[in-house]
N, C-alpha and C positions, 0 to 999 in steps of 0.2 A: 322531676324527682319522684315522680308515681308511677314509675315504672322504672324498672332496672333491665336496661340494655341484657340481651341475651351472653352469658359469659363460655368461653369454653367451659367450666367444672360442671356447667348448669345441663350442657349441651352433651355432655359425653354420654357413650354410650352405658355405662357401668348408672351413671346416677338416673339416667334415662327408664334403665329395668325397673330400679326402685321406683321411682314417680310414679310410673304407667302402674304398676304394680297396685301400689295404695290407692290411687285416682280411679282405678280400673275399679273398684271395690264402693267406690264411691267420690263424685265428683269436688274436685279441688277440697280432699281431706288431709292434702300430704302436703308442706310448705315447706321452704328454706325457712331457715332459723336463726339470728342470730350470728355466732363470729364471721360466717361466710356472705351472709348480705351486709354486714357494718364495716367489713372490708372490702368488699366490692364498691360499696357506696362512694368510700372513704379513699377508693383507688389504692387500699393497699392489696400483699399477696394474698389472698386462700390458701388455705391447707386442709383443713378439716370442712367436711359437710357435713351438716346436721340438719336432720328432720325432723320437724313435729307432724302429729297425723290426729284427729280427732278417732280414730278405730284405736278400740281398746288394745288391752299389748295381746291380749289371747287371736283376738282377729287380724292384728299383724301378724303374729306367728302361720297366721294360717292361709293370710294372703303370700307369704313369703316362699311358704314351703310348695302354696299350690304355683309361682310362679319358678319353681325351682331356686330359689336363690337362699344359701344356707342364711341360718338365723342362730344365734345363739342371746341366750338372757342373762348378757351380763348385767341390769341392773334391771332387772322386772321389776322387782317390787316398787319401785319409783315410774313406773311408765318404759323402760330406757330397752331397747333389744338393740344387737348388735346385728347388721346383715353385712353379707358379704357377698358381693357383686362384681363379676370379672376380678377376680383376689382384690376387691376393693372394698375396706371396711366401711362401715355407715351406722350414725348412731340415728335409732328414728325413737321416738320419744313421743310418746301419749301424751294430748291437752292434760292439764292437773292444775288442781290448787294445793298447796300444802295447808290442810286442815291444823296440824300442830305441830311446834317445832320446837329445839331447846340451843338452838344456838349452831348444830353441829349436825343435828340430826331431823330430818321431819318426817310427817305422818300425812297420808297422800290420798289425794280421793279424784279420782278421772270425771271427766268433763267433757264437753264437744265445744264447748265457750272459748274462742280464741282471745276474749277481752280478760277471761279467768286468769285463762294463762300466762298472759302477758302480766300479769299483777304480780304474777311469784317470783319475775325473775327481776334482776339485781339494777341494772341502768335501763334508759328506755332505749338508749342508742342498741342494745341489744336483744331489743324485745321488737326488730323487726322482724317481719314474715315476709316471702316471699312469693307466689304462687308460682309453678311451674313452668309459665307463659312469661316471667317477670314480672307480673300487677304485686307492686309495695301493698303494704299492708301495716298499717300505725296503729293500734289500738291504743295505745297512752297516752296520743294524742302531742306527744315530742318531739317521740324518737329520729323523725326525719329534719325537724330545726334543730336538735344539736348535733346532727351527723352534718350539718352546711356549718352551723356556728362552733364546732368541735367542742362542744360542753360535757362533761362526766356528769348526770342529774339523776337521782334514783328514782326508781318507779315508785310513786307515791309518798308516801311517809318517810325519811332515809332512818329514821331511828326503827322502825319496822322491819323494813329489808337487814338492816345488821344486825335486829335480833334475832333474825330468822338463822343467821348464815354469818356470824363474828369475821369469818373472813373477810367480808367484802368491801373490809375498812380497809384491808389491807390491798385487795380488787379495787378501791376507790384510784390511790395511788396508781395502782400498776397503768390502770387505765388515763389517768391523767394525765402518765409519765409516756404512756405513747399514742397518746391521740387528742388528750386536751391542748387548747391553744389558748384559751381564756385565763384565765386566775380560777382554782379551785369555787367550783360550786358552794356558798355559803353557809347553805344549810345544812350539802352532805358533809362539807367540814368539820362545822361544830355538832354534827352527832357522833364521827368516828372521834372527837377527842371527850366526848363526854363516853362514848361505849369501849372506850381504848384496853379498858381491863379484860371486858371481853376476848381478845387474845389471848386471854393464857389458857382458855379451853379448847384453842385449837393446837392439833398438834404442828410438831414440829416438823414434820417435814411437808406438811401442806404449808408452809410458814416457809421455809427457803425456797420452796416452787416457784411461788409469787415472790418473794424477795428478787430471786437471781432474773425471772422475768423482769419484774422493774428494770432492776440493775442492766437491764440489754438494750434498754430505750434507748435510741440517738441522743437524747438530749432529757437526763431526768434530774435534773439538779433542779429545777425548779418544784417537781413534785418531792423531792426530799425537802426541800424545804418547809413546804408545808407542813408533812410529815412532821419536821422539825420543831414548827413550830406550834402545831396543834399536841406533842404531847405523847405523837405515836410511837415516833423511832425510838423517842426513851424505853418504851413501853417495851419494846421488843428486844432495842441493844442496849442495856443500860451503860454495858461496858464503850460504844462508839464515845473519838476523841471530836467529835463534831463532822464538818462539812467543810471546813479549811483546806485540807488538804484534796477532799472530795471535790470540791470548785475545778482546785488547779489543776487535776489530772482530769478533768473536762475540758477548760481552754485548751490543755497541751495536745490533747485527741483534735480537737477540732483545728488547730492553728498548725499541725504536723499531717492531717487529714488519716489518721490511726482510726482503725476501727477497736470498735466496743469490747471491750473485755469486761463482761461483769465477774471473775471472780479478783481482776484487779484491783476495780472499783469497791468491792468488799472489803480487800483489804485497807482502802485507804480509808475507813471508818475506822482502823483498828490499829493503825500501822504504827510502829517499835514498840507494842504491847503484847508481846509474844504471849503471857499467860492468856488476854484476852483474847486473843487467836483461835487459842486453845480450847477453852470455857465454851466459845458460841460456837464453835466448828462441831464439838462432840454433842452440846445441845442440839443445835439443828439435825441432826442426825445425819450428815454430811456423806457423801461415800468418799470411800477410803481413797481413792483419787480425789478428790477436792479436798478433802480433810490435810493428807500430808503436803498439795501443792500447797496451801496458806501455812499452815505451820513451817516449813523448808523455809517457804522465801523471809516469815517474820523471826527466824532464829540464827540465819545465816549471818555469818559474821566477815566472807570475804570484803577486803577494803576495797569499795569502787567509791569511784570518784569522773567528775566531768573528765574529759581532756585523757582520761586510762590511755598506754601504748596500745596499739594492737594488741599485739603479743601479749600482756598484758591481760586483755581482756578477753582473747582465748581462753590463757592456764584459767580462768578464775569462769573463763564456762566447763572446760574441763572438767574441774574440781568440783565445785556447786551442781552443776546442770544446767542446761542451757533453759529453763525453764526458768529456774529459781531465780539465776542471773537476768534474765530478760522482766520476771515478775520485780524486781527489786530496781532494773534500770529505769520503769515505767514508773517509780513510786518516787525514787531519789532524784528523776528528772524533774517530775511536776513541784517538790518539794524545792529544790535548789532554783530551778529556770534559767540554769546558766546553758549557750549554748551548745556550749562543748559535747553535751548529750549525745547529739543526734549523731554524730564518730562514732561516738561507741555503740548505740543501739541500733542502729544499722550492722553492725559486726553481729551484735547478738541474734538481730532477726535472718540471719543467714548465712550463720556460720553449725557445723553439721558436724559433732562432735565424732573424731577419728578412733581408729580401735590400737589399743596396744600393739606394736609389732612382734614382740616375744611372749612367749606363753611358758608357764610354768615347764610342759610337757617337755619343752624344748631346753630348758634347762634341768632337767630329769637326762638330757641323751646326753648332756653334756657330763656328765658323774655329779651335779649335786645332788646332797642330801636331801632327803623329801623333810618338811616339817620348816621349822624357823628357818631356816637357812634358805630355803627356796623364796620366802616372802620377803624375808629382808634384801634377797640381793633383785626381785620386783621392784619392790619400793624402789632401789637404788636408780636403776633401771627407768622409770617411770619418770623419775622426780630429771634426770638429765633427758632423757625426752620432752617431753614440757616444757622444760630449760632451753632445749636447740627449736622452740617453736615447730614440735612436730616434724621435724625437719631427720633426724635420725632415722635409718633402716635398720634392719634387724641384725643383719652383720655388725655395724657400726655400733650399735651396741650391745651384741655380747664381744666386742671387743674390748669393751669398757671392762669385763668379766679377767680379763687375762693377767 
């Protein structure tokens, strides 16, 4: 475990520039950091590569530019430059301690102390470093026993790290929900539900980030519970009607092998509480796609039911949207657990919602009138298509017209 096998992301040649780059400047001053070694470790994907480098950010700028490889300072003031290598971004990030902080914001002072650095940041599981060649690197002195025993454990004090950064009560969870195996860290528990207030100085939309990540976990019902139970999800949803319904559209994902929906999962903290829909959707500052998906499906009043006809369960995707229909067959299944479901949400997961055969335009060459009279005899039109299960061509009905 004191070495981490050589990975492709580590080997390629884009992260290779940067390495040689920093290291070129000064021996093993540039490491992996963090989400890319804790999932490496941990055998899950990578995505992001992140750097720390003990060279100030003015001396990365300058090693970057002399190695040709663009740079931009998206967060200098905190250590953080942006490079880009083979159109490959990389965030590389100066040693630092956070001298002062107020919860949301802190005040940064550079360093070459890899033990410094590891103190600021949030778990120890993510406070590993990497070097170039794979040699781990723990300074916490943890981080690699809860990457074998899967523990969420804050570096040092957990009431310290959340007053640094109120988030990371909410980062406790997210992390628990996809990586812990254990039962909640005791300590970090009972300081997010003693600093739980703390959330309301974060905003809102760093607040659904980490919520909807939660919510993507394979299996987070166990971390909402905690949640639950230390104090936070009230803290955050006061409006949620519990974890009842949350449970059962967990078993029902697992026991039908459905993958993860976390904005379904949202909903069922909230579900035939349309105002409450409403409330936390426009709080969270939701985008306008997620916003009217939960509102559509918690305001929708077509009747579905277990055992629906086909046809049936077409018009009522027709008319809804196959979205809202499918979001509401996922809610009303786990709710009911009668079998009959799986008829009909299989119609819904692969049925491909068809286009009207006549068009206004087309009743225009026929001599009607532009204005009501063209809509209403649509409607007409529409509502006996639907009725023949799609089944109508366009002839057949503007025959219906004669």
């Amino acid at each position: 475990m004191r070495r981490l096998d050589l990975q492709p992301w580590m080997t390629s040649p884009a992260v290779r520039r940067v390495m040689d780059a920093l290291n070129g400047a000064r021996p093993d001053c540039a490491r992996f950091v963090g989400g890319c070694v804790r999932n490496a470790l941990l055998g899950e994907p990578v995505a992001d590569v992140d750097i720390a480098t003990q060279l100030v950010p003015e001396l990365v700028q300058k090693v970057m530019i002399a190695a040709k490889i663009a740079v931009h300072p998206t967060g200098i003031e905190h250590g953080t430059l942006t490079v880009v290598a083979d159109h490959r971004p990389f965030e590389v990030t100066s040693l630092r301690q956070d001298i002062e902080t107020d919860g949301r914001h802190a005040t940064v002072a550079f360093t070459d102390d890899w033990a410094l650095d590891a103190q600021r940041r949030d778990f120890r599981m993510n406070a590993l470093y990497a070097s170039a060649d794979g040699k781990l690197h723990d300074p916490t002195g943890g981080g690699l026993d809860d990457i074998v025993n899967r523990r969420i454990i804050f570096v040092g004090d957990p009431e310290t790290r959340i007053r640094e950064d109120c988030l990371r009560i909410l980062r406790f969870f997210r992390f628990q929900a996809w990586y812990g195996r254990a039962v909640p860290d005791p300590a970090g528990l009972a300081a997010c539900a003693r600093l739980r207030s703390g959330l309301e100085g974060i905003s809102s939309e760093r607040i659904w980030i980490e919520t909807r990540k939660l919510l993507s976990a394979p299996q987070p019902l166990a971390a909402l519970e905690a949640m639950d139970d230390s104090g936070v999800l009230d803290q955050l949803f006061i409006e949620a009607k519990g974890l009842r319904l949350f449970g059962k559209l967990i078993n029902l994902e697992m026991r039908e092998g459905l993958a993860p929906d976390p904005m379904v999962r949202f909903l069922a903290l909230f579900w035939k509480d349309a105002a409450a829909v409403h409330e936390v959707a426009n709080r969270l500052k939701m985008s306008n796609v997620e916003r009217h998906r939960l509102n559509w499906a918690v305001q929708d009043e077509t009747p579905l039911w277990g055992g629906l006809a086909a046809q049936e369960v077409r018009a009522a995707l027709y008319r809804a949207g196959e979205q809202t229909i499918r979001d509401r067959l996922m809610l009303e299944w786990a709710s009911d657990g009668s079998p009959d479901w799986s008829e009909v949400l299989a119609i819904g997961k692969t049925w491909r919602r068809p286009i009207m055969p006549v068009t206004g335009a087309e009743l225009l060459k026929l001599g009607l009138s532009e204005g009501p009279t063209i809509g209403e005899s649509l409607r007409k039109l529409e509502t006996a298509w639907i009725e023949s299960d799609f089944q109508l061509d366009s002839n057949a009905l503007l025959a219906l017209l004669s």
